[in-house]
Structures are given as structure tokens and as C-alpha cells.
C-alpha positions in Angstrom: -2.0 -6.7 -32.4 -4.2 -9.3 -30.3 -3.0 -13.0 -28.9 -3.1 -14.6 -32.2 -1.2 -12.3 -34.6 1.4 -11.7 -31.6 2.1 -15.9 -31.7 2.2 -15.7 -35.4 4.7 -13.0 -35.4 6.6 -14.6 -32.2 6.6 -18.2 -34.0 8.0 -16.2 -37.3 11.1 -14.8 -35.0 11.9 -17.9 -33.0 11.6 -20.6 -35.7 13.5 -18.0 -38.3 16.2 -17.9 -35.5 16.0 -21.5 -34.0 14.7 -23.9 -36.4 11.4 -26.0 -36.6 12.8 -28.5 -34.4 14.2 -26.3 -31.8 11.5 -24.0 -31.7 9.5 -24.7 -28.4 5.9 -24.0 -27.3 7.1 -22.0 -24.5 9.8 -20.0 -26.4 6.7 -19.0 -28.8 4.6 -17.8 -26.3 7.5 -16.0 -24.2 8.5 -14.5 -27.2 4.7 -13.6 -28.1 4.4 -12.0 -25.0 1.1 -14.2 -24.1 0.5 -17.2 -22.0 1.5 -20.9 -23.6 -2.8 -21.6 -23.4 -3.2 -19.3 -25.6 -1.7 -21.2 -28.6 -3.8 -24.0 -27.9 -6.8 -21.6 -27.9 -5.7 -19.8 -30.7 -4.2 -22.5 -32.8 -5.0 -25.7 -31.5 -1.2 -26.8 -31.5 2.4 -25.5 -31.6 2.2 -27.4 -35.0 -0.3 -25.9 -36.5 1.2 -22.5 -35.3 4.1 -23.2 -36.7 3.2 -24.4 -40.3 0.7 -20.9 -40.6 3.9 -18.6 -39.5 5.7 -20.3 -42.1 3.1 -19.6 -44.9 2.2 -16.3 -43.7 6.1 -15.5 -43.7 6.7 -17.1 -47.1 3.5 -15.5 -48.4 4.3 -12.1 -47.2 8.5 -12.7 -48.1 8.9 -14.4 -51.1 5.3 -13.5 -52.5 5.0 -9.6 -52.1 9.3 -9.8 -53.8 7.9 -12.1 -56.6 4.6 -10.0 -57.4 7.1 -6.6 -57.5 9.0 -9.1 -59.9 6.2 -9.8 -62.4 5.1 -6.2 -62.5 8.3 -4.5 -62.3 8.4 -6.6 -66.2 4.8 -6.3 -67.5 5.8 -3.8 -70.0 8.5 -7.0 -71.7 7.5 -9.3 -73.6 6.1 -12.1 -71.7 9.0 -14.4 -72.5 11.8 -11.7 -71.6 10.0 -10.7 -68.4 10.3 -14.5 -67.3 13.9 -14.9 -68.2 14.6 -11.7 -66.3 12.2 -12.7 -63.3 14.1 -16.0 -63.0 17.3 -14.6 -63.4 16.6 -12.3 -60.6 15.6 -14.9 -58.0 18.1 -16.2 -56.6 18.2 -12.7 -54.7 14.5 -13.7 -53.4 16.1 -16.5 -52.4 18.8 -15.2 -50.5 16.2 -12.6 -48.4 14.5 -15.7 -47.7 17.0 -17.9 -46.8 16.3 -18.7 -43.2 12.5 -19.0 -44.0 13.2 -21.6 -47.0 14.9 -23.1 -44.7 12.3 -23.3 -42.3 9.6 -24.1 -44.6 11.4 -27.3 -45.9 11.8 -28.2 -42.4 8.2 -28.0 -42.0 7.0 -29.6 -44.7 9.4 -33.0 -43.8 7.9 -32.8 -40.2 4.3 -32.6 -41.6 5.3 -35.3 -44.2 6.8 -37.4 -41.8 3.8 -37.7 -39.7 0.6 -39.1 -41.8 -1.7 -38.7 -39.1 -0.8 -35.2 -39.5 -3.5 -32.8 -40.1 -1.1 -30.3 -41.4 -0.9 -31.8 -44.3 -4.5 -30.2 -45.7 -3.6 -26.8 -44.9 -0.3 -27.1 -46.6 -2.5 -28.5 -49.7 -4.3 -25.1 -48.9 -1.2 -23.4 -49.1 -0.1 -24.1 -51.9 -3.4 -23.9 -54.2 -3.1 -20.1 -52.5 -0.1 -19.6 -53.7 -0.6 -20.5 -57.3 -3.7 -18.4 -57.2 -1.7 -15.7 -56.0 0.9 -16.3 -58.8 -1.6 -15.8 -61.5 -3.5 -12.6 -59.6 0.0 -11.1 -60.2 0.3 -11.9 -63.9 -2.8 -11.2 -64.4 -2.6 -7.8 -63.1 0.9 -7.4 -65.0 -1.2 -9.0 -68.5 -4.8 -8.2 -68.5 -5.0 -9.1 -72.0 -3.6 -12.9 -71.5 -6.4 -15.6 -71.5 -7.1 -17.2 -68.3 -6.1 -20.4 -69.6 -2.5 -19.1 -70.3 -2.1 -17.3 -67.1 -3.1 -20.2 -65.1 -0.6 -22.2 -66.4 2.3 -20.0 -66.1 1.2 -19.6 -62.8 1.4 -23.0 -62.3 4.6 -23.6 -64.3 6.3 -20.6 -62.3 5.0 -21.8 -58.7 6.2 -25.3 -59.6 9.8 -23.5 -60.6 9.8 -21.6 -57.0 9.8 -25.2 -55.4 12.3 -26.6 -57.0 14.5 -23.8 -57.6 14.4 -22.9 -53.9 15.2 -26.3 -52.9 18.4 -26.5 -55.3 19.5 -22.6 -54.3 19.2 -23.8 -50.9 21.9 -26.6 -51.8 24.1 -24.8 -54.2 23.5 -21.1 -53.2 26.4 -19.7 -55.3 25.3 -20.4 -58.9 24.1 -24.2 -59.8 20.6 -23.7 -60.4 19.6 -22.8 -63.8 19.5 -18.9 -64.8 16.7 -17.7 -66.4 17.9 -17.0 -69.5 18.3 -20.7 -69.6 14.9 -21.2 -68.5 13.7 -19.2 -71.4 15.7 -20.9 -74.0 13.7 -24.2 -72.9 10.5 -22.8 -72.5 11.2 -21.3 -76.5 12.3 -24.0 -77.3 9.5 -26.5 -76.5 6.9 -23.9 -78.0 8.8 -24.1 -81.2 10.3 -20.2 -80.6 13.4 -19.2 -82.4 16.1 -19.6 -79.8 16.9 -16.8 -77.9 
């Protein structure tokens, strides 16, 4: 590994074990192995260091366990592969825990600040993250139109958000399972119930 990709994986390991807020400059770089210049040479800032760990981590975490998700039910029906999909995140969740964490931190310190320019490559975050939500159903449903996989992608990245957020709250079983997410997506298409 060179500089850079040793002060991404160092950032990963302190903020995972320290927190945004606790994780320092120098503890990065110490735990990188490199000198402290080298983030500014690299990265410009311990911020912005800090906000692309998080979304390589989260990427690489909770989007490599979400694609093995939608493929592991392209043979369902599409509405049966997202009940199942949902029902089986919370278990994403909890292999993520420490990096939701993390990433919710973030996100308030970049919000927090509006001169911030954090807050771009978060934007740029996220739009990679839908588009990586519908290569995955796409690849799981060939056949779809682009139209419909780009807004289940949507609908689904959307759902990780909020359904993060309220798993990281209520951990032990108050966000909705996907059975009932299913039932209201049925229902508002004018399905049967299910």
C-alpha cells in the first residue's frame, strides 16, 4: 500500500475505534505509519480524510453485504426478494454498527459547518451510492427497464438512511421488517396484500 491508502485504512481503524470527534490528526498518521504532512499532501485535511474513510468503509461494508443481498434473491420475484432483503438488514446493520455510527457523526460535523467543503463530496457520495444500488439490481434483473431499476434503487438507498438511523436507536427490533415494507410497497401499487 502507498501513503494515501495507508491513511485511509489508518483513519478507518482509529475513527471505528475512537469516534469522529476523538479521532486526531496525529493518531491517523501514527496509526498510518506515515508522517502527519502527508495527510495534508494527500488529502488536504484531517476532514476530508476522514469523510473519504467513512465512505470507502461504508461503501466496501454495507455495499459489498447489500449487493450479495440483491443477488443472493434475483431468482424471487422482485417483490419477495425485497421483503427478504429488508428483513435481512438489520444483520448489515449490526456488522456495521460502529461505522454507522461514525458516518452519522460525520455527516452532523460536515452539516454543522456550512463553509464546509465536505459537503460536495458527500453529495458525491451519495449519487455513488444510488448508482451502485441500481448496478446491483440491474445485474440481479437484466430484463427490468432502467426507469424501474433506478427508482428502486433510489427507493432502497433512501430506506438504508433511514433505516440505519432508526436501527442505530432501537437496535433490537423497532424498525419496520421487510415483510412490512412489502405489504406497503403492494399495497400502494394496487398488489393483493401479501
Amino acid at each position: 500500500m502507498g501513503n494515501r491508502e495507508d491513511l485511509l485504512a489508518g483513519a478507518r481503524r482509529v475513527i471505528l475505534e475512537r469516534g469522529v470527534a476523538k479521532a486526531t490528526a496525529r493518531d491517523i498518521a501514527a496509526e498510518a505509519g506515515v508522517s502527519l504532512a502527508a495527510i495534508g499532501y494527500h488529502f488536504g485535511s484531517k476532514d476530508r480524510l476522514v469523510t473519504e474513510a467513512l465512505v470507502e468503509a461504508l461503501g466496501s461494508g454495507i455495499g459489498d453485504d447489500i449487493e450479495a443481498l440483491v443477488l443472493d434473491a434475483r431468482e424471487q420475484p422482485l417483490l419477495d426478494g425485497f421483503a427478504d432483503r429488508w428483513n435481512r438488514m438489520p444483520e448489515v446493520f449490526a456488522d456495521h454498527r460502529e461505522a454507522l455510527i461514525a458516518s452519522v457523526e460525520n455527516t452532523l460535523r460536515v452539516l454543522r459547518d456550512p463553509d464546509s467543503n465536505e459537503t460536495r463530496h458527500l453529495r458525491q457520495a451519495i449519487a455513488a451510492g444510488h448508482l451502485g444500488m441500481a448496478e446491483n439490481l440491474r445485474a440481479a434483473h437484466p430484463d427490468l427497464p432502467d426507469a424501474q431499476i433506478e427508482a428502486i434503487a433510489q427507493l432502497e438507498f433512501v430506506l438504508v438512511q433511514g433505516l440505519g438511523l432508526l436501527w442505530l436507536i432501537s437496535p433490537d427490533g423497532e424498525v419496520p421488517s421487510g415483510d412490512a415494507l412489502a405489504r406497503a410497497v403492494a399495497a400502494l401499487a394496487g398488489l393483493p396484500p401479501r
